[in-house]
N, C-alpha and C positions, 0 to 999 in steps of 0.2 A: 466217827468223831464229829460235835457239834461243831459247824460253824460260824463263827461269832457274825461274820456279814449278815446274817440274815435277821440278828437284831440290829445291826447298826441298820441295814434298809429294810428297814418295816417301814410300811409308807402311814405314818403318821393323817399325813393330810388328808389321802382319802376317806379314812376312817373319822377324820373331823366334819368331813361333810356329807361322812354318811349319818354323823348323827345329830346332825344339824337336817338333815333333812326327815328324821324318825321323830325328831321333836316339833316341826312343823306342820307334820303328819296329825300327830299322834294330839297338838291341840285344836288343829284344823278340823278333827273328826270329832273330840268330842262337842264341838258347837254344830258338826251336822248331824250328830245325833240326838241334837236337842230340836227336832222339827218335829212341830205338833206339839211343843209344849215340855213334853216328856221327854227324859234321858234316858237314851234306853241301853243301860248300863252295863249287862249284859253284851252287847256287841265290843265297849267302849273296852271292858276287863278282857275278852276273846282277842281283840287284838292286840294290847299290852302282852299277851302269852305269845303272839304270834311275832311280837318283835324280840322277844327272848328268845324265842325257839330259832328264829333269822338269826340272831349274832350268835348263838351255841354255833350253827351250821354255819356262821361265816366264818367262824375261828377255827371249826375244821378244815372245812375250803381250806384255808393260808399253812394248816402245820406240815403237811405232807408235802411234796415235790412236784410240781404241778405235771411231770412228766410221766406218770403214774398215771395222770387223765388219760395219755394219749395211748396206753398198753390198753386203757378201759374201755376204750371208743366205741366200740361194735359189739362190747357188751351193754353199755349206758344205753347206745342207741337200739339194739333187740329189747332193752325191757322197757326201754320207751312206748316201742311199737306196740309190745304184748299189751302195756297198760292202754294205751289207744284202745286198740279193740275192745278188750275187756269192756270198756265204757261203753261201746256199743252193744254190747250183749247186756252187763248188770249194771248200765249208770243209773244214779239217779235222777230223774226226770227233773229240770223246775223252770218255770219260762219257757217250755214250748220246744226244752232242748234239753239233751241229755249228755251233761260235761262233765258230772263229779261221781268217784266212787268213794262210796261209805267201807270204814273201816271203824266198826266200835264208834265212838264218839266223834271222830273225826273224817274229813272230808276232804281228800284230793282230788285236786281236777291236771289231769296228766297234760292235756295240752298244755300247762307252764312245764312241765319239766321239758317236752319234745321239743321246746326252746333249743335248751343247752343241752341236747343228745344231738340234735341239729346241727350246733354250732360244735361241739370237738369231732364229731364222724369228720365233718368238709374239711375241719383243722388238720383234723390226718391228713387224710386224702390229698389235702391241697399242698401239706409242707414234705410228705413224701415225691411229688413232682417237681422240679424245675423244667422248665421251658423258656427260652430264653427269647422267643418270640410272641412270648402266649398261648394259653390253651385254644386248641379247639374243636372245633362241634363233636371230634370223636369223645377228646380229653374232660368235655364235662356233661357224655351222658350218663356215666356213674353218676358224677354227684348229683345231677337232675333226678335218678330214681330215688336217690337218698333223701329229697327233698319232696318230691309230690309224696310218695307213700306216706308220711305223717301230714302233709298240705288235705289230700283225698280224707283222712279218717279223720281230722276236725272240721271239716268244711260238711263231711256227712251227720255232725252232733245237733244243729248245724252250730260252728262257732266261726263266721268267714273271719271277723277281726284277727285273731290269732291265728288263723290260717293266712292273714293278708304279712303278717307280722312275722311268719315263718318261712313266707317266698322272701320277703324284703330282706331280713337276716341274710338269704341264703345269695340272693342275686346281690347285695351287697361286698357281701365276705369272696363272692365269685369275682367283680368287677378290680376289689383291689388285689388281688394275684394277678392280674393283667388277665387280656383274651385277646386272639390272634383278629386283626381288624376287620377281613374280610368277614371271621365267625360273630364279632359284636353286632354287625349290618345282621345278619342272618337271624341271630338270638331277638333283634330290635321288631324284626319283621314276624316273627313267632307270636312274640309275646300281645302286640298288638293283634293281631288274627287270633289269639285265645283268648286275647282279653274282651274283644268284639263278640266272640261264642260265648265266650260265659256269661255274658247279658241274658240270650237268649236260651241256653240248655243249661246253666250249674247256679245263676242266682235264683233265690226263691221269692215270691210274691213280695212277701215282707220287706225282702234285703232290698226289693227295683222300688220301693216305696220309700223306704230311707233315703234312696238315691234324689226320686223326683223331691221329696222334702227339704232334702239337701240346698236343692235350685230354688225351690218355692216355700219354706216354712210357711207362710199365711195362707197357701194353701188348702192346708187340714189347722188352724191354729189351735184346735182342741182335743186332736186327735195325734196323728204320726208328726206336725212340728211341735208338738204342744213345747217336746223337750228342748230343742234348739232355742226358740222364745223363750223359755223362761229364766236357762242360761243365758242369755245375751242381756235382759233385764238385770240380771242378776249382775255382771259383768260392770253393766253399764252404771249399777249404781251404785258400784263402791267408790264410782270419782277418783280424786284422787288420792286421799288415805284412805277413806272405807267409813263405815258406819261405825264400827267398832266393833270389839272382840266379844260372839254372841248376840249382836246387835243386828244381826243379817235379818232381815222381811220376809227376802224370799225363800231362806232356810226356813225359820223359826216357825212361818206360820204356813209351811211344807204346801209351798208356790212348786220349790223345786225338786224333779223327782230324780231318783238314785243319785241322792246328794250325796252321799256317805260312798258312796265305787266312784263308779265313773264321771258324777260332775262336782265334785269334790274342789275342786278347782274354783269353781262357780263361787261357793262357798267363802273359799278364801282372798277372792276377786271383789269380791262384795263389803267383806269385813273386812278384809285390809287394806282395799282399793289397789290403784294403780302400783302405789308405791310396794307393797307386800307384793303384791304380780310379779313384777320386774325384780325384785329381791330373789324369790324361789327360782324364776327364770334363770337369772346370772348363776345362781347356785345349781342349777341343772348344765350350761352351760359349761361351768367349769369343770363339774365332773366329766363331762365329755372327753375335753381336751386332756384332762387326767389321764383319761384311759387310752387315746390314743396317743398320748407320750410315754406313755408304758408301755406302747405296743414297738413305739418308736426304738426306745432304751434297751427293749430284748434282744438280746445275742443268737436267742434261739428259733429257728421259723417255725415251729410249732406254738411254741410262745407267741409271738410275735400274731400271727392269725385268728390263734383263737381269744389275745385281748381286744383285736377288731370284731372279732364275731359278738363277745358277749356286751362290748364298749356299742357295736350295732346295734344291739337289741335294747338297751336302752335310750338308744337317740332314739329309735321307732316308737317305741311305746310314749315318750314323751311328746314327737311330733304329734302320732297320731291323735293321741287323749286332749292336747292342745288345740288343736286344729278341728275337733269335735265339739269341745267346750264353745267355742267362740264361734261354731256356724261356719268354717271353713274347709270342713271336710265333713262327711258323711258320719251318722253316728252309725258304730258299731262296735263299742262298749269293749274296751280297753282302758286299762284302769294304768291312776298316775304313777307313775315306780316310786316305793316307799311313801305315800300319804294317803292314798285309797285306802278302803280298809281292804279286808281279803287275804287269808292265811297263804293261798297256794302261790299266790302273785309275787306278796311280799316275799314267801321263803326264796322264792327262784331268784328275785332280784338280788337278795342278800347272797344266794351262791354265783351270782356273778361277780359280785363288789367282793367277795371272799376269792374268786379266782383270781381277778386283778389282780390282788395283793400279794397272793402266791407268785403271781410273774413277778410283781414288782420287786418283790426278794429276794429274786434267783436273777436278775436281769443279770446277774454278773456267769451267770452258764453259756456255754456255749452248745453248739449242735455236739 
């Protein structure tokens, strides 16, 4: 039998702001697809299909029981895995990296789904456990193989961003189930000693040049910072309302490069200055809070976990895209949730903003 709570809480608001930020997307991109003159219209119509194809798969997200994710856990996450490899065997090649497989016309790149296979396997795992002291070092070396094994197969395409983006998820989603204090010293003292080896045996040439970039852009200023400079110009000169809509310099006469992904941002810093910044900002913000008050209002710990997991993943992708635009983190090409263009990014964001709302629906279930 239907019941009727799940239209009186349909969460309205989230979905206000999710399309409020699909519309500031979607006019942000077509002023960065006008760099060099040309609209190159083509990308601008690919991605109007891919925010349709996002709300068809949000509205599934929300009709089913979100509990039905958690029976699917360790099937989502096996075909996670399978597609992982697979891309190592038949991905297609572009940039010097091999992240997307071709199906007929169309092109997934699996590292965005190992996201959210990510985020419900730990969901299990972690809301099948209480511990009323914390977990420890035993209690999360399951989920630690749950995590490197998709971490290892993008980090080998290489794609470290999204592999940086799939420990954070996971050490995040770990930190708030608690961890026993002795075991947090222990994990604190790991991480740093692997973080120190990965300098020197798992980053590649390219990735320790990003880094020194990072410190120095005027460095190489035509080369590996070129990209950092021309964002920050870009940044710098939208003042404080912007040049206007289309009016950008360093779009228009393609100053700046992978305006339309990952410095998209740049774009709408420029043409709509400070004010537009701080606008999409707060509107990212909120959603935040959204999502972690729906994590709060769930009755259920499964619920409850995995609206932090997916509610994580997009504070990470916003941090990190933010903090690269602006020269305060290292670039490593993570694109903005819902304004970048990119089919496989946005769809995954929309099945997050589609699970949310599944919680938010049912927040009245219990365990």
């Amino acid at each position: 039998m239907f019941d009727r709570r799940l239209i009186q809480n349909f969460d309205k608001g989230l979905l206000f702001l999710t399309l409020i930020l699909c519309c500031l997307g979607l006019i942000t991109l077509r002023s960065a697809l006008l760099a060099g003159g040309s609209l190159q219209k083509i990308l601008y119509y690919k991605q109007m299909v891919w925010y349709g194809a996002g709300f068809f798969i949000m509205c599934i997200c929300f009709i089913f029981d979100y509990k039905t994710i958690e029976r699917w856990a360790y099937l989502i996450y096996g075909t996670s895995i399978s597609l992982l490899v697979a891309v190592l065997i038949f991905g297609k090649i572009g940039g010097g990296s091999r992240r997307w497989l071709i199906f007929g016309p169309v092109s997934i790149q699996p590292s965005e789904i190992a996201k959210i296979a990510v985020i419900i396997v730990l969901a299990r795992y972690y809301s099948k456990i209480v511990k009323q002291k914390g977990f420890t070092i035993k209690d999360l070396i399951y989920p630690f193989i749950l995590t490197i094994i998709p971490f290892s197969l993008i980090v080998r395409q290489p794609d470290l961003g999204t592999g940086m983006v799939v420990f954070l998820i996971a050490a995040t989603m770990t930190l708030f189930t608690k961890i026993e204090k002795k075991s947090l010293i222990c994990l604190i003292i790991f991480c740093i000693v692997t973080g120190c080896s990965g300098w020197f045996f798992l980053l590649k040439d390219y990735q320790k040049q990003r880094v020194y970039t990072f410190l120095d852009p005027a460095r190489d200023p035509l080369g590996a910072g070129y990209h950092i400079i021309q964002s920050k110009i870009a940044i710098g000169a939208g003042m404080g309302t912007g040049r206007g809509l289309f009016q950008g310099t360093q779009n228009t006469l393609a100053f700046l490069p992978e305006q339309h992904t990952d410095f998209i941002f740049s774009v709408l810093a420029e043409e709509w200055g400070f004010a537009g910044s701080f606008f999409i900002i707060m509107i990212y913000m909120v959603l935040i809070i959204w999502g972690l008050n729906i994590a709060y209002n769930c009755r259920n710990s499964f619920g409850t976990i995995l609206s932090v997991g997916v509610t994580t993943m997009i504070f990470w992708q916003i941090f990190i895209n933010l903090g690269m635009v602006m020269g305060l983190m290292p670039v490593v090409g993570v694109p903005l949730p819902l304004v970048s263009y990119g089919g496989s990014s946005l769809i995954t964001i929309m099945i997050c903003i589609g699970i949310l709302m599944n919680v938010s629906m049912r927040r009245f279930a219990t365990d």
